[in-house]
C-alpha positions as CSV (number, residue, x, y, z in Angstrom):
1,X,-6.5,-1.9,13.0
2,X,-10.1,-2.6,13.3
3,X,-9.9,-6.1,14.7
4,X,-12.9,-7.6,12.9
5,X,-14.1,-10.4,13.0
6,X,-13.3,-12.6,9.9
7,X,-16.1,-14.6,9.7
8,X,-18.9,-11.9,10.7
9,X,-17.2,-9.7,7.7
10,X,-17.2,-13.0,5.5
11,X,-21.0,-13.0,5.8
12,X,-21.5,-9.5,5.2
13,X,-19.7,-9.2,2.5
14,X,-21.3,-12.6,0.7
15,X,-24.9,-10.6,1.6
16,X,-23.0,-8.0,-0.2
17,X,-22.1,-9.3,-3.0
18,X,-25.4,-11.2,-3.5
19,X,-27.2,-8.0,-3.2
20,X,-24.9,-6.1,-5.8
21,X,-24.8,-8.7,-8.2
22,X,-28.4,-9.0,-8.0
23,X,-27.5,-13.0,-7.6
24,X,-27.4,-15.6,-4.5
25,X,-23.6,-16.6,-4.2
26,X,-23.7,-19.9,-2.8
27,X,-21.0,-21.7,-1.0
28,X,-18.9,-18.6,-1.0
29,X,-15.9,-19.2,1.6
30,X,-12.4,-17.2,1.7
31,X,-11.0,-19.0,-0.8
32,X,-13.6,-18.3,-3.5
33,X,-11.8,-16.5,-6.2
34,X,-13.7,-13.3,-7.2
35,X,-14.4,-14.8,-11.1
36,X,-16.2,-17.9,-9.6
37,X,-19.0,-15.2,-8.6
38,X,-21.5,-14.7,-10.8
39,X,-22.0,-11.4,-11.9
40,X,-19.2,-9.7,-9.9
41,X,-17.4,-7.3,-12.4
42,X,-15.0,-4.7,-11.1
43,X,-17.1,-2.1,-10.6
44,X,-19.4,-4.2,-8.1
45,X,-16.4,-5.0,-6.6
46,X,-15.4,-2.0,-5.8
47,X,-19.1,-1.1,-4.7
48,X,-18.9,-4.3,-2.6
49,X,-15.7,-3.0,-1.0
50,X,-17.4,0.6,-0.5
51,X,-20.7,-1.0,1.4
52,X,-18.6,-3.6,3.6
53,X,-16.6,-0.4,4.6
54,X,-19.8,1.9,5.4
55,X,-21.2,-1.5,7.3
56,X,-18.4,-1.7,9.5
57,X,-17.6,1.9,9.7
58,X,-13.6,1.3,8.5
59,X,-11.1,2.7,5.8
60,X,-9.5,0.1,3.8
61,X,-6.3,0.8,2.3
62,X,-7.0,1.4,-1.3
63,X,-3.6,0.3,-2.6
64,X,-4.6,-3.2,-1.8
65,X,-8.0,-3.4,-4.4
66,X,-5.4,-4.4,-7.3
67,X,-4.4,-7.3,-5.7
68,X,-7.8,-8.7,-4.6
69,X,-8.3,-12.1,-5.9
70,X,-10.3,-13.8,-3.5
71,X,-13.1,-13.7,-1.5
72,X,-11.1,-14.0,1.3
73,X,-8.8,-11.5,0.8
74,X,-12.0,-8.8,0.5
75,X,-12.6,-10.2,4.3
76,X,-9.2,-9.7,5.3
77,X,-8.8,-5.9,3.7
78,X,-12.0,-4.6,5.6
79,X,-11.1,-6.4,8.6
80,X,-7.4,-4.7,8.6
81,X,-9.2,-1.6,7.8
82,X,-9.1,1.7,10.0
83,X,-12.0,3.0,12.4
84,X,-13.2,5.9,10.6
């Protein structure tokens, strides 16, 4: 377990997402569900996912994507994720 901080990763991945989506994201906090962001589909989720990872330097457990519904629970999946 990484140990990340949740709301340093919360801010990264809201820079993220703005930056995939091509589209500020404001007022993002963990409870945000993922359809309240404009222009998020699931591929730039994934990609979203894929750059928090490389930022941090961690391995999220993949079998986890499918149940990603919120904002918060991207934050919490790279935090958890393994040192790589």
């Amino acid at each position: 377990m990484s140990g990340l901080d949740h709301e340093a990763v919360l801010h990264v991945v809201v820079c993220i997402v703005a930056r995939v989506t091509n589209r500020p994201q404001p007022a993002t906090a963990m409870e945000t569900m993922l359809f309240e962001l404009d222009g998020l589909d699931s591929l730039r989720l994934l990609e979203t996912v894929a750059l928090a990872e490389e930022h941090f330097g961690v391995q999220v457990d993949t079998g986890g994507l499918g149940q990603i519904e919120t904002v918060g629970d991207i934050v919490r999946l790279v935090a958890s994720g393994r040192r790589g």
